[in-house]
C-alpha positions in Angstrom: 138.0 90.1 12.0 139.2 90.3 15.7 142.3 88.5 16.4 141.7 85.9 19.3 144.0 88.9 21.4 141.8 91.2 20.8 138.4 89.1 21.7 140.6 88.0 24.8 140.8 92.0 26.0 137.4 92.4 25.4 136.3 89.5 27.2 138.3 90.7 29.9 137.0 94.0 29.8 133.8 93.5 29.4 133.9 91.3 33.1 136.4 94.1 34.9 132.9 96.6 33.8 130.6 94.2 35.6 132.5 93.3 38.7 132.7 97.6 39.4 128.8 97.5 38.3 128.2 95.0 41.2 130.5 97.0 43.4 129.0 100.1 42.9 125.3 98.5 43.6 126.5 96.7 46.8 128.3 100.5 48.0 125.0 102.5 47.3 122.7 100.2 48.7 124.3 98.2 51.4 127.7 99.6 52.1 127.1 103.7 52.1 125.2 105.2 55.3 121.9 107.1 55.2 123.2 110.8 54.9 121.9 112.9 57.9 119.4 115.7 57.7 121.0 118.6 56.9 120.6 121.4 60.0 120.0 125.2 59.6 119.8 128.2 61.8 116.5 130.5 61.5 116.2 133.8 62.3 115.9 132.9 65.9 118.8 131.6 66.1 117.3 128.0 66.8 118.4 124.6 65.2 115.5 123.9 62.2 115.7 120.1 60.8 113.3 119.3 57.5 110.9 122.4 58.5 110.7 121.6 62.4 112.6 123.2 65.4 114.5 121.1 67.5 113.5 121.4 70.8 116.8 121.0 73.0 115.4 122.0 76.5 114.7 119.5 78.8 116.2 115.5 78.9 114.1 113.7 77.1 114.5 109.2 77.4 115.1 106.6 74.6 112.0 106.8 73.1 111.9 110.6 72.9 109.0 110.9 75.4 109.9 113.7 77.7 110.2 112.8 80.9 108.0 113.7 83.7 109.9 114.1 87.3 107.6 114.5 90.4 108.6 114.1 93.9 106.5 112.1 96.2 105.2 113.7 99.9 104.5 111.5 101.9 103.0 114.3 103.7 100.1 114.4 101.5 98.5 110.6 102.2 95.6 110.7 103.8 96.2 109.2 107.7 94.6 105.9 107.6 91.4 105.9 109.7 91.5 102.8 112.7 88.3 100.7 112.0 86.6 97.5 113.6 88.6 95.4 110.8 92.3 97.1 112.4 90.7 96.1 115.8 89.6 92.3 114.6 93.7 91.9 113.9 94.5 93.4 117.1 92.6 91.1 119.2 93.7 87.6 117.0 97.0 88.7 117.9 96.3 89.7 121.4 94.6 86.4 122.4 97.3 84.3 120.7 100.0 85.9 123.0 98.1 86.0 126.3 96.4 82.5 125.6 99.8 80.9 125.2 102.5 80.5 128.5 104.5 78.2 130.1 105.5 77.5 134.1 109.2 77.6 132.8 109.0 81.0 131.2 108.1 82.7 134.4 104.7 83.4 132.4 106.2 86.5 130.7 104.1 86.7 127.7 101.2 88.5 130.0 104.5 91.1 131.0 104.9 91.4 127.3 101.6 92.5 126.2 101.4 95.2 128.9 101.8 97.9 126.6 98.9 96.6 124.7 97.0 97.4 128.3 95.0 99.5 130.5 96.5 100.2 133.6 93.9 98.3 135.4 93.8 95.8 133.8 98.0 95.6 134.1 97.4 95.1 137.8 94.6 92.5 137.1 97.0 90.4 135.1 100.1 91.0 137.8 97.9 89.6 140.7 96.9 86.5 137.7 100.0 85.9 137.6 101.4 85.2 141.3 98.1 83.3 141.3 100.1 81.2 138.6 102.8 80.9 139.8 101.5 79.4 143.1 99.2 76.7 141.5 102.5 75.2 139.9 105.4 76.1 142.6 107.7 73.2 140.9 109.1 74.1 137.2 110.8 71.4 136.8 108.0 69.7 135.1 106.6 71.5 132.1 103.7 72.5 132.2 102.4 74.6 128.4 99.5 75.8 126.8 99.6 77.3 122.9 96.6 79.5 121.5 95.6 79.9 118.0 93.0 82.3 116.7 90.7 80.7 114.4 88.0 82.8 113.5 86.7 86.3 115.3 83.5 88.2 115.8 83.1 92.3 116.2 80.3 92.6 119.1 81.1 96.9 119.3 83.0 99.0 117.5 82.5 102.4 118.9 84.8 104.8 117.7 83.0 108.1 119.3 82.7 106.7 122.8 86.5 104.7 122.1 85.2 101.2 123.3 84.8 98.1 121.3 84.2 94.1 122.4 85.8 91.2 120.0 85.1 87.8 120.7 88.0 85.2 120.1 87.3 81.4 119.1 90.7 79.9 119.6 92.2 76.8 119.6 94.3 75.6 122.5 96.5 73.1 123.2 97.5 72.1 126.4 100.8 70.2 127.6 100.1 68.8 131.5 103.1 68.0 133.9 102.0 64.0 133.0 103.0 65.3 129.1 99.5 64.3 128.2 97.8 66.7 125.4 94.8 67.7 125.2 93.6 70.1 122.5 90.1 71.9 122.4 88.6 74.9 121.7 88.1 77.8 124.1 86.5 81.8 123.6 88.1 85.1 124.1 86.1 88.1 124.9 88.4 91.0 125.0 87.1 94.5 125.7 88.9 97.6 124.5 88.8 100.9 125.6 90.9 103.6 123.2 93.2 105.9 125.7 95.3 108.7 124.2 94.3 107.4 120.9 95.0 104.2 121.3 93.0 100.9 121.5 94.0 98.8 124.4 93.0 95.8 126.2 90.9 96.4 129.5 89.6 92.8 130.0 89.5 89.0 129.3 87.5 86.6 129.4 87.6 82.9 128.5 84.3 81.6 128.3 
């Protein structure tokens, strides 16, 4: 029979043998990396991994798709082509500019849209103007009127012969020297002649 030493080591033994059991488990299966794929060199003198040559030419991103740099030329868009629609936004923004002044501002929003003009009809608006300026002499009571385009009508678009007549319904707003105001609604038929390939404005008319 064992003495009660001898059952003791045993005892201890036989739980020092299962604690390296359960180390050696948890070190194989948790603790010890996957070992990497062993490399070779062919005959070519290229890199071969598990029966495939590595490709190392090129940058390829994260996801190993290679990637595909191309430069963009702006040179190669096509030139957008001016149409009745370019011209419909043209004259909104026209009329809201020349439908819209006041006696205190000298009238300068017809000198601003100059460059959107024909030359005669530049002199028509400078003579409109003085004519302006006369009817109210006095700026020391206001006198204001604000245009806004509502809706807009294509009458001709005609890009061969470069002319093209957009009618305007607007809404205006009117501010007398009293300080009354009055609001209504008012037409703008502007006619456009393209000159060096451009579309400007070379007449008004409220209805």
């Amino acid at each position: 029979m064992l003495t009660q030493n001898a059952r003791k080591n045993i005892g201890v033994g036989i739980i020092v043998l299962g604690l390296l059991i359960i180390a050696l488990i948890v070190y194989f299966i948790i603790i010890k990396p996957q070992e990497e794929p062993g490399f070779e060199i062919d005959e070519n003198n290229q890199l071969v991994q598990e029966n495939e040559t590595v490709n190392q030419e090129g940058t390829t991103t994260p996801n190993n798709i290679p990637r595909n740099y191309q430069e963009y030329d702006v040179s190669r868009e096509e030139e957008h082509a001016f149409n009745s629609l370019d011209l419909g936004k043209l004259a909104n923004s026209f009329a809201e500019r020349f439908g819209s002044y006041t006696n205190q501002s000298q009238y300068e929003n017809f000198t601003d849209l100059k460059m959107f003009m024909t030359s005669s009809f530049s002199s028509w608006v400078d003579d409109y103007v003085e004519e302006l300026k006369d009817e109210s002499p006095d700026n020391k009571y206001f006198y204001g009127i604000t245009t806004t385009a509502i809706t807009h009508e294509i009458v001709e678009f005609d890009e061969q012969k470069g002319e093209g007549i957009i009618v305007i319904n607007t809404e205006r707003k009117e501010t007398t020297i009293n300080g009354d105001n009055e609001a209504f609604r008012q037409e703008l038929e502007l006619h456009f002649e393209k000159v060096n390939n451009e579309w400007l404005v070379d007449a008004a008319y409220w209805d």
